[in-house]
N, C-alpha and C positions, 0 to 999 in steps of 0.2 A: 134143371139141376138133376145129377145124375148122383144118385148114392147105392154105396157095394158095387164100386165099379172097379176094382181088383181083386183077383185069384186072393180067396184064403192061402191057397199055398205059396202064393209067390215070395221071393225073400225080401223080406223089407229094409229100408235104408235104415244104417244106423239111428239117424237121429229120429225115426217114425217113431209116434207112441200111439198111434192112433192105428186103425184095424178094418171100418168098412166107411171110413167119408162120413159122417154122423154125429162125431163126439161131440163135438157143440151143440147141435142142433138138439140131441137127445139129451145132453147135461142140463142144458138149461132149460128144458121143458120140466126138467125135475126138481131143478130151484127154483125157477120165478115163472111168471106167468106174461112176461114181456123183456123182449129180446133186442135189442140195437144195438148195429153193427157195423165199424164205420170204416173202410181202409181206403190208403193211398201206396199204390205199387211206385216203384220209381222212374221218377220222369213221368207221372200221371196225374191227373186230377182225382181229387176224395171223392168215392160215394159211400152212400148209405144204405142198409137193408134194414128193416126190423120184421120180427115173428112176434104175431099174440096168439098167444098158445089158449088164452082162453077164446078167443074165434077160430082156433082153428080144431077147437075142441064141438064149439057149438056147428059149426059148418061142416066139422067132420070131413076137411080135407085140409092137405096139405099145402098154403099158402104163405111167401116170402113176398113185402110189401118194398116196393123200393121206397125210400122217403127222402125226405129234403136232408141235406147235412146238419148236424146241431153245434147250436155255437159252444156247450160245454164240450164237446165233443170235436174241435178241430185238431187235427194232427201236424202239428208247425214242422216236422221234420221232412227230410226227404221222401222217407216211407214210413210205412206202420199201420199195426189194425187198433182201433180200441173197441174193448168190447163191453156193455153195460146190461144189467141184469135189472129189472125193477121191477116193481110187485111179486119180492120172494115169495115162496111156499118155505115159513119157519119148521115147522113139523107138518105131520100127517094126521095128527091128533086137531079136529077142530078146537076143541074146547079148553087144550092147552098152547095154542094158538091166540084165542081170545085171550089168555090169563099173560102170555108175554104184550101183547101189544097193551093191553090195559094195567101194567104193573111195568115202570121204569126203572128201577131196579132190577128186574126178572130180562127185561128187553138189553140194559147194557152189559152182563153177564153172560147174554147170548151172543153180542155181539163178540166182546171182548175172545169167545172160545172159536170164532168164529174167523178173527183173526189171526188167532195164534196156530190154528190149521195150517191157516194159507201161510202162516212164515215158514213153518216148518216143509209143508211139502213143496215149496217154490222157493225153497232158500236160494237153488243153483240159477234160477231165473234169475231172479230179482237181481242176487250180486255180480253174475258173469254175462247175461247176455241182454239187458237195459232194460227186463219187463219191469213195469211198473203195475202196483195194483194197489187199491183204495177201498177202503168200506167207508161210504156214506162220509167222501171224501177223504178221508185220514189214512194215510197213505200208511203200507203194511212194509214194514223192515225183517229182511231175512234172517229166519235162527238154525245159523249154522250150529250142529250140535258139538263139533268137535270145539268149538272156540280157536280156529287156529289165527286168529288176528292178535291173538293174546303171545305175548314171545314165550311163556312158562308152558304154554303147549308144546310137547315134545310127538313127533314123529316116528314112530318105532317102526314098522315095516310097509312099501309101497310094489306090490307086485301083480304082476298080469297073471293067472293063475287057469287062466283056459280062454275060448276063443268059440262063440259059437257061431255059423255061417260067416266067418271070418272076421266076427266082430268079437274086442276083447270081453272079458270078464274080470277086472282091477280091483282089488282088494287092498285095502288102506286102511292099518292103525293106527290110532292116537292115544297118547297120555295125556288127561286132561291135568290141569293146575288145580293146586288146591284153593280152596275155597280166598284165602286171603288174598290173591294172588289176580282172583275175578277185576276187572273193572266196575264202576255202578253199572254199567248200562248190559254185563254181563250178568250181575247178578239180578237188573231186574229181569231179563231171559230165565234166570235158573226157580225165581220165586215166582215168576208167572207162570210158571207150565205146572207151581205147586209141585214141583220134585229139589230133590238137592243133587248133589253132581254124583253122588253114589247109586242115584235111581236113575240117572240120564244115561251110565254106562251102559251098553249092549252093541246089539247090531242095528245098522242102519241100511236098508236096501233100496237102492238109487235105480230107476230105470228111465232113458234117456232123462237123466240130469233130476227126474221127479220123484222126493221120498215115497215110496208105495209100500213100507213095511218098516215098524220097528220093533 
């Protein structure tokens, strides 16, 4: 396996969010401590790879294991990757580390902030192009911030406003509805992030399709 096998300077494809060949491999050594990873290209048979990042901590080299396919892990479609993380790293902190696993209260409040991340910055995943993602199976519903499934969402301006390596830069406002106006399952979005719709106002910064700034 070959990684930073592209010119920093070369111009990247639009939809690139990625930089030296790595983001997985290095994201997830920084959340969990084992890696499985299963895909099926099209018109191909599924394999499997996993990383233990704590052997490859201990061995001090760089080791991808092929392994057998896992049956939670079969991919019924034509293609597709899925990817599973297990034995996180919750903080950096041992000893509040110890105090979430041993306090269930303290571990479903991790959890629950844990998902509302992943909705917000894979909102554009999840809704437009079929990813699907799960904590500890419970599947993560995308929060669009504008609300626009709600018809009281109004539309004020949608404009390309520059263009860099000939890729645009879109800029899109919304007016969001007033509070009555929410559906339930909008306002439990707006009471689970603990803001109201006056504190959700701002800026939103999208890069390929991923919230990376609010």
């Amino acid at each position: 396996i070959i990684y930073a096998q592209k010119n920093v300077n070369d111009i990247r494809d639009i939809t690139d969010i990625g930089r030296y060949s790595i983001g997985l491999n290095s994201a997830s050594s920084s959340f969990c401590n084992f890696l499985f990873l299963t895909s099926k290209p099209k018109d191909c048979e599924q394999h499997s790879i996993a990383m233990d990042f704590n052997y490859l901590r201990s061995k001090n080299e760089w080791r991808i294991f092929n392994v057998q396919n896992r049956k939670d892990a079969f991919i019924k479609s034509k293609s597709g990757t899925i990817v599973i993380w297990e034995d996180l790293k919750l903080e950096k902190d041992d000893a509040i580390n110890k105090n979430l696993l041993s306090n269930d209260g303290a571990m479903l409040n991790y959890i629950s902030r844990v998902e509302k991340h992943l909705s917000k910055v894979f909102f554009r995943f999840i809704k437009y192009f079929g990813v699907h993602i799960s904590v500890n199976k419970s599947k993560i519903e995308g929060w669009d911030p504008f609300f626009r499934s709600n018809e009281n969402t109004q539309k004020a301006f949608d404009d390309v406003v520059s263009t860099v390596n000939g890729s645009p830069i879109k800029v899109e406002g919304y007016v969001l509805p007033v509070a009555e106006h929410l559906s339930p399952q909008e306002k439990d979005y707006e009471y689970g992030f603990d803001k109201n719709l006056q504190e959700l106002q701002g800026f939103y910064l999208y890069r390929g399709d991923r919230l990376i700034s609010i």
